[in-house]
C-alpha positions as CSV (number, residue, x, y, z in Angstrom):
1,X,54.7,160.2,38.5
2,X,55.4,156.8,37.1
3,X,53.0,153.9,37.7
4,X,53.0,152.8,41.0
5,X,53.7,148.9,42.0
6,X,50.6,147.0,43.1
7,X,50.8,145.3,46.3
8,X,49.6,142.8,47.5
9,X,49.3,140.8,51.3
10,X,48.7,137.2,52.1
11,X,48.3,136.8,55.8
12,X,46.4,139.9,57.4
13,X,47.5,138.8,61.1
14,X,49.3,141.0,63.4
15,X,52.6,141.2,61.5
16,X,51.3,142.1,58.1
17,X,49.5,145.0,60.7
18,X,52.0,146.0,62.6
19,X,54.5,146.0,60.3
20,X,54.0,145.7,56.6
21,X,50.5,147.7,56.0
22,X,51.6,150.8,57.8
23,X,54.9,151.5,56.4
24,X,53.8,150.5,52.7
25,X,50.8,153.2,53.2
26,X,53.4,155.6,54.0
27,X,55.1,155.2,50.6
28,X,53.8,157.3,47.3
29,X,55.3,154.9,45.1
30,X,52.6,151.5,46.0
31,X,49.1,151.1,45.9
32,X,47.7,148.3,48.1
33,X,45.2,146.4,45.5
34,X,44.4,142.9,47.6
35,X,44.2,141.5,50.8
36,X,44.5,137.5,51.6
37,X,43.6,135.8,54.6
38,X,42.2,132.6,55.2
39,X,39.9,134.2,57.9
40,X,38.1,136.8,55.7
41,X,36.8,139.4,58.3
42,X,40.8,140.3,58.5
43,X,41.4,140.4,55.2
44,X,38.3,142.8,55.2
45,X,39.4,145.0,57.9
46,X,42.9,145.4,56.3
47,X,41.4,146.8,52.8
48,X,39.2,149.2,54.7
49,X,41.9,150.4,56.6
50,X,44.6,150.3,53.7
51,X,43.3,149.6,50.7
52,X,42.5,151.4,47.8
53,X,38.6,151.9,46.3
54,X,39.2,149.3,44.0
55,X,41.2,146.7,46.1
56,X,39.8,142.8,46.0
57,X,40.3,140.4,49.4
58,X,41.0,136.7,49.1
59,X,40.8,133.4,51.0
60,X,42.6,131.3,48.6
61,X,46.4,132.8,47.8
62,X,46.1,130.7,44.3
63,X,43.5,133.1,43.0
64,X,45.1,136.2,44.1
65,X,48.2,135.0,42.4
66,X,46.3,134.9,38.9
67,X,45.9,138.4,38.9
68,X,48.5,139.6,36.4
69,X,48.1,143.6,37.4
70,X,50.1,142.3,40.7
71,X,53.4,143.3,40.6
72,X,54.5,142.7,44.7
73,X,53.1,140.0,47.2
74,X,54.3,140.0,50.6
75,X,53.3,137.0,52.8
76,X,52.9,137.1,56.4
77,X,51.7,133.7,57.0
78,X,52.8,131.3,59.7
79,X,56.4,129.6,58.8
80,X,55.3,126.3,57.9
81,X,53.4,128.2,54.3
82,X,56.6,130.5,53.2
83,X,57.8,128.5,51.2
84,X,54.9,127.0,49.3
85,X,53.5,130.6,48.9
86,X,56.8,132.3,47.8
87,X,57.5,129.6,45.1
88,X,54.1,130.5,43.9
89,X,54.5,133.9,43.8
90,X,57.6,133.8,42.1
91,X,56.2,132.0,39.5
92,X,53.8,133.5,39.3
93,X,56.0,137.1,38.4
94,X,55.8,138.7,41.3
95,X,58.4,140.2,43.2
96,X,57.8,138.7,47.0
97,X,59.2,139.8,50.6
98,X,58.6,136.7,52.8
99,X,58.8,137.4,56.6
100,X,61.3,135.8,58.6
101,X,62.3,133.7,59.0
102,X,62.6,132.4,55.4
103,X,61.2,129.1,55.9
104,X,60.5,126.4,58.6
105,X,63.4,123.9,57.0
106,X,66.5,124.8,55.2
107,X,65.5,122.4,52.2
108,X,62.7,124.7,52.2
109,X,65.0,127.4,52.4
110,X,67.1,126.3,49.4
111,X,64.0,125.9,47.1
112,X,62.8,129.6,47.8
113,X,66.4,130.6,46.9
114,X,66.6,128.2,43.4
115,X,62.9,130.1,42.6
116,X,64.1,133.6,42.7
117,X,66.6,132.5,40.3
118,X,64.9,130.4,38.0
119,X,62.1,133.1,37.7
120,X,64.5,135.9,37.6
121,X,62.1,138.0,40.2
122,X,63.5,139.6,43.0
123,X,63.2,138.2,46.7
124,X,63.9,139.5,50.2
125,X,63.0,138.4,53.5
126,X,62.0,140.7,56.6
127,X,64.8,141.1,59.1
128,X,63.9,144.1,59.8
129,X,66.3,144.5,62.7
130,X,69.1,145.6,60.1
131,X,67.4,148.9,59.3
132,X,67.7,150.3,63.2
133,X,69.4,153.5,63.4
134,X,72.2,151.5,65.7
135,X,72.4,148.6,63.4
136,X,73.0,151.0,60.1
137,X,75.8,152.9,62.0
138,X,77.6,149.9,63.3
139,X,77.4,148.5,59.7
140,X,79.2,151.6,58.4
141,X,81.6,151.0,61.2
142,X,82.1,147.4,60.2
143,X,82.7,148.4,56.4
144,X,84.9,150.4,57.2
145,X,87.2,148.1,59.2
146,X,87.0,149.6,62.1
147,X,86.6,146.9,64.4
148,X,89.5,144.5,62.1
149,X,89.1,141.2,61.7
150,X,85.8,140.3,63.8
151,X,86.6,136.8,65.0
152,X,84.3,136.1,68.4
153,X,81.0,137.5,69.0
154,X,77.4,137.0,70.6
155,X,73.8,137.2,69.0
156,X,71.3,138.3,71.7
157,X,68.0,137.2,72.2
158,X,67.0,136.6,75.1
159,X,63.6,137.2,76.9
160,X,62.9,136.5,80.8
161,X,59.0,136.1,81.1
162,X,57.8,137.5,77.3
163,X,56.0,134.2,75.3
164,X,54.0,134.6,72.6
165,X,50.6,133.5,73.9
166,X,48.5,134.0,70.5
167,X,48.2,132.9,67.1
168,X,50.6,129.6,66.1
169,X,53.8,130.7,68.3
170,X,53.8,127.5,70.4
171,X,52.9,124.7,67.8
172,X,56.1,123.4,66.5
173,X,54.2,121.8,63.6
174,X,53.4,125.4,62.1
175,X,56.9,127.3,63.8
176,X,59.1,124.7,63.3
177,X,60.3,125.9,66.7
178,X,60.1,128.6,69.3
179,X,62.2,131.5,70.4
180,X,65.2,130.3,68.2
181,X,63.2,130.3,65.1
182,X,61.3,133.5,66.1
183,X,63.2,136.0,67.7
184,X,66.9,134.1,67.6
185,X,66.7,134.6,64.3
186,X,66.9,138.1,63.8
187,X,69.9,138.5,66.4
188,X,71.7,135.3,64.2
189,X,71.1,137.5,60.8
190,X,72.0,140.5,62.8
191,X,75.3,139.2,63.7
192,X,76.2,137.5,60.8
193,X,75.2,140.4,58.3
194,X,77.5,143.2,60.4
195,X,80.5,140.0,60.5
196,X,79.6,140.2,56.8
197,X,80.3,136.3,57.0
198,X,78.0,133.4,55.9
199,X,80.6,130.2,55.7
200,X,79.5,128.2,58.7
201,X,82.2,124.9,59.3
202,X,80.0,123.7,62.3
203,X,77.5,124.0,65.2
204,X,76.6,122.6,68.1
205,X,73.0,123.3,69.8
206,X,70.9,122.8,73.0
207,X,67.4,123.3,73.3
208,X,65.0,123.4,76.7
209,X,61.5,122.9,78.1
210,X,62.3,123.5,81.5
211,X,59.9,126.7,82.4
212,X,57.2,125.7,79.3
213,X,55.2,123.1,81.5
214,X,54.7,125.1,84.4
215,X,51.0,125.9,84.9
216,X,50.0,129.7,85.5
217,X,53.3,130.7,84.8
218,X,53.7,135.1,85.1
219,X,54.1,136.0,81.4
220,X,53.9,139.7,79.6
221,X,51.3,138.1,77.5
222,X,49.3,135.8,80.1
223,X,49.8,132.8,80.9
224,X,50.0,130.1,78.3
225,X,48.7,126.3,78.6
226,X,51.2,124.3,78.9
227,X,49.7,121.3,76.6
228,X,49.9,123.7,73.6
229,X,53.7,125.1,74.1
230,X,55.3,122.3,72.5
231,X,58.3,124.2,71.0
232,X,61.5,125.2,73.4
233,X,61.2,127.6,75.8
234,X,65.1,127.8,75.2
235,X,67.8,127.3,72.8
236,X,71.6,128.2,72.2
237,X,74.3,127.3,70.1
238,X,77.6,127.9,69.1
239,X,78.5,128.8,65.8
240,X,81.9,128.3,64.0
241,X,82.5,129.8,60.6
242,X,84.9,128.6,58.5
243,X,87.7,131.2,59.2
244,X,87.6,129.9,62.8
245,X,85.6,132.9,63.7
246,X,82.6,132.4,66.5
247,X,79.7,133.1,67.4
248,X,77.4,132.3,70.4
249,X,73.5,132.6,70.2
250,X,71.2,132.8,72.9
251,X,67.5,132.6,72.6
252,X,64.8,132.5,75.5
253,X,60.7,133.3,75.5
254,X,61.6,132.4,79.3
255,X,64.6,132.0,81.3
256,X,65.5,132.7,84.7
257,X,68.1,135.5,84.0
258,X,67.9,139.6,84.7
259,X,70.4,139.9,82.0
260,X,67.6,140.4,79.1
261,X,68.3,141.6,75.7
262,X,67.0,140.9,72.5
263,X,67.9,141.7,68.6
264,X,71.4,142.9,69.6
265,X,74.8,141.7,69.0
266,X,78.4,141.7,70.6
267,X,81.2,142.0,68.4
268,X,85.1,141.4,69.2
269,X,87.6,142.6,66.3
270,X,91.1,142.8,66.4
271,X,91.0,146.5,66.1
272,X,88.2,147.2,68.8
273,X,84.8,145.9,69.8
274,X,81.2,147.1,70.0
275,X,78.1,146.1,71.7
276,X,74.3,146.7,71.9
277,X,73.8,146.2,75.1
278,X,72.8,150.2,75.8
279,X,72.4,151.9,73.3
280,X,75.3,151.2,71.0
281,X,79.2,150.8,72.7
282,X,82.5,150.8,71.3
283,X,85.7,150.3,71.9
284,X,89.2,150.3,71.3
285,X,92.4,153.1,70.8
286,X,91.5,153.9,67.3
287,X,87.9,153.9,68.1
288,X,88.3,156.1,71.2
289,X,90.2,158.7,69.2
290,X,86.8,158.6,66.4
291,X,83.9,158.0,68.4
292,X,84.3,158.2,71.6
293,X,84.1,155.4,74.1
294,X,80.6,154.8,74.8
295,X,77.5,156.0,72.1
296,X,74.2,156.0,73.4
297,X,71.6,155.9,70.5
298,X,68.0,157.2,71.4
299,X,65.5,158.0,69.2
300,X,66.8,160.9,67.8
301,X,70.2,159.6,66.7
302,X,73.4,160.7,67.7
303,X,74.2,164.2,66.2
304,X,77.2,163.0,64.4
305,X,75.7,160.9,62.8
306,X,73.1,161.8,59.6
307,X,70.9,158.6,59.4
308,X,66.8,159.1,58.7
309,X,64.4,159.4,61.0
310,X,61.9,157.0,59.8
311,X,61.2,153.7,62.0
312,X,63.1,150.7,61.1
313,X,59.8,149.0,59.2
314,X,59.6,152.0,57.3
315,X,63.2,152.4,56.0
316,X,63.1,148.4,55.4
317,X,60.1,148.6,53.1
318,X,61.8,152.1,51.5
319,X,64.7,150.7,50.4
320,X,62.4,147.4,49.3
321,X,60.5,149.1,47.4
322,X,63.6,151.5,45.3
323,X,65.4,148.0,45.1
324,X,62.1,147.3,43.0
325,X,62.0,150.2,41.2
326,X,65.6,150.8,40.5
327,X,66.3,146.9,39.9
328,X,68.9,147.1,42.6
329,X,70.0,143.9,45.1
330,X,67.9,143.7,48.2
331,X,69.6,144.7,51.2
332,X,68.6,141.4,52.7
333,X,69.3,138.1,50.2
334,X,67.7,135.3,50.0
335,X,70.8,133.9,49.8
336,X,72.2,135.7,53.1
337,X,68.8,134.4,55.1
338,X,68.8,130.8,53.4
339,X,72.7,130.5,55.7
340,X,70.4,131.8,58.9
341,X,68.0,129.1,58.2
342,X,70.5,126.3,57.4
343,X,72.5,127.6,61.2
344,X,69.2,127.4,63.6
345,X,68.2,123.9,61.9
346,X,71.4,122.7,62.4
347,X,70.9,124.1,66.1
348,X,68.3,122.0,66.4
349,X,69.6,119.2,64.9
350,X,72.4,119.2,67.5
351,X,70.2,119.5,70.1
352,X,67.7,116.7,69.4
353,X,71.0,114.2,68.9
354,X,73.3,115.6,71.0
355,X,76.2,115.8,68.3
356,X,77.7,118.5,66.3
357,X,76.7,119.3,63.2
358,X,79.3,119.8,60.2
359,X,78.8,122.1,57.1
360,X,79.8,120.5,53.7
């Protein structure tokens, strides 16, 4: 076997564990060589776990980045560092996946874009959402132009009582913002990536703290003080591209509302429709005829349909990974999530002024 790509992680919090350390130490073609936390013991724990024999741990990212034997870095750090980090990285000759979402501002944003191609490395960021069994198949569908011209649809995410209680979630100085920014991104990239459209003309947001400052509030997660929640419990905007097409995003960590779903999208083509909302839906004469009218994807698939088996964070960091090896594109862009970052800040934007925002 060829030489296998060095790995590295900068943030050893509960995304780079739940996410990035076990699928990379599923794959034969990495080695996991160091480990970077600013709080050592978890940087520690992480190379004992996943590590090889020989793997160092860091509390300064700078010093891990002057190890030339480093081929890959992915950071997992709160949003406010992305960019700083990646940038570094970059120059540093590494190839980096960035979590989502790409950066805490779209200037930010921009410069992590300009970097990847001024250093000629590759970059991707982690909206892993894409690499569902559902989302896979309804891409195929959408390539295949079966749903027409997609000209209205809805990005889902929406939570009734679910805030994140740990870590950085509620300080807006290290988000940059709440459930937009953390979970409404993935159902904005979602949506925009099966639309296969990026050409926003102009948005207008609003953004809430109407549940955030109630005290003992029932929450999955506890309840959370209500002096430290100072992003939105809220947010939604509506979105319209260029073509005329539109989209409306919803985003909660709290809202009074039984109709609950999150990282889905609805989709509205001149051809037929299709929806998340169970399972996977679709709709339409021509679609009847194919697919039937309604598609319920459970773990197992559907047995028309020959997608993997492997989780969704283990087919994103596959196909990483052989994008690597194989210099092949990403299957997320920087390019693609820059547009998702540029949309929620202009959300927010138009929520803190009350005006629409316009797209050059």
């Amino acid at each position: 076997m060829s030489k296998k790509l060095k790995i590295a992680i900068i943030g050893c919090g509960g995304i780079a564990n739940g996410k990035h350390l076990p699928s990379l130490s599923r794959l034969e073609q990495v080695e996991l060589v160091a480990f970077c936390d600013i709080i050592s013991d978890r940087a520690e724990e992480a190379k004992a776990k996943y590590g090889s024999a020989e793997a160092k741990v860091y509390e300064e990212y700078k010093a891990l980045l002057q190890d030339a034997s480093i081929d890959v870095v992915h950071v997992c750090t709160p949003n406010d560092s992305h960019a700083e980090i990646t940038i570094a990285a970059l120059e540093a000759g590494k190839h980096v996946m960035c979590e989502k979402p790409m950066a805490k501002t779209a200037a930010d944003a921009r410069r992590m874009v300009e970097a990847a191609k001024r250093t000629g490395k590759k970059l991707t960021i982690g909206y892993n959402n894409r690499f569902r069994e559902d989302s896979l198949y309804l891409k195929r569908i959408c390539e295949e132009g079966e749903l027409g011209d997609i000209y209205y649809a809805k990005a889902h995410a929406v939570r009734r009582r679910a805030v994140p209680t740990w870590g950085v979630f509620l300080d807006e100085e290290k988000q940059g913002g709440g459930p937009l920014i953390d979970i409404g991104t993935h159902a904005l990239d979602l949506t925009l990536w099966l639309m296969d459209n990026y050409e926003p003309k102009i948005v207008l947001g609003t953004a809430f703290h109407k549940l955030s400052g109630k005290e003992n509030a029932a929450n999955a997660w506890g309840p959370w003080d209500p002096k430290k929640f100072t992003v939105e419990d809220s947010a939604f905007g509506m979105i319209v591209m260029k073509n005329g097409a539109t989209i409306m995003l919803e985003s909660s960590w709290a809202l009074n509302t039984l109709d609950a779903k999150e990282g889905k999208t609805t989709l509205c083509g001149t051809e037929g429709g299709a929806d998340m909302e169970e399972g996977l839906r679709l709709n339409g004469e021509k679609l009847s005829r194919l697919y039937m009218n309604k598609i319920q994807l459970g773990s197992g698939g559907v047995d028309f349909y020959d997608g993997q088996s492997e989780s969704a964070p283990d087919t994103e960091m596959r196909l990483w990974i052989d994008a690597i090896l194989h210099d092949k594109q990403p299957v997320v862009t920087p390019e693609q999530a820059c547009v998702v970052s540029e949309i929620l800040e202009a959300i927010y934007e138009s929520a803190k002024t009350g005006k629409a925002v316009t797209f050059d």
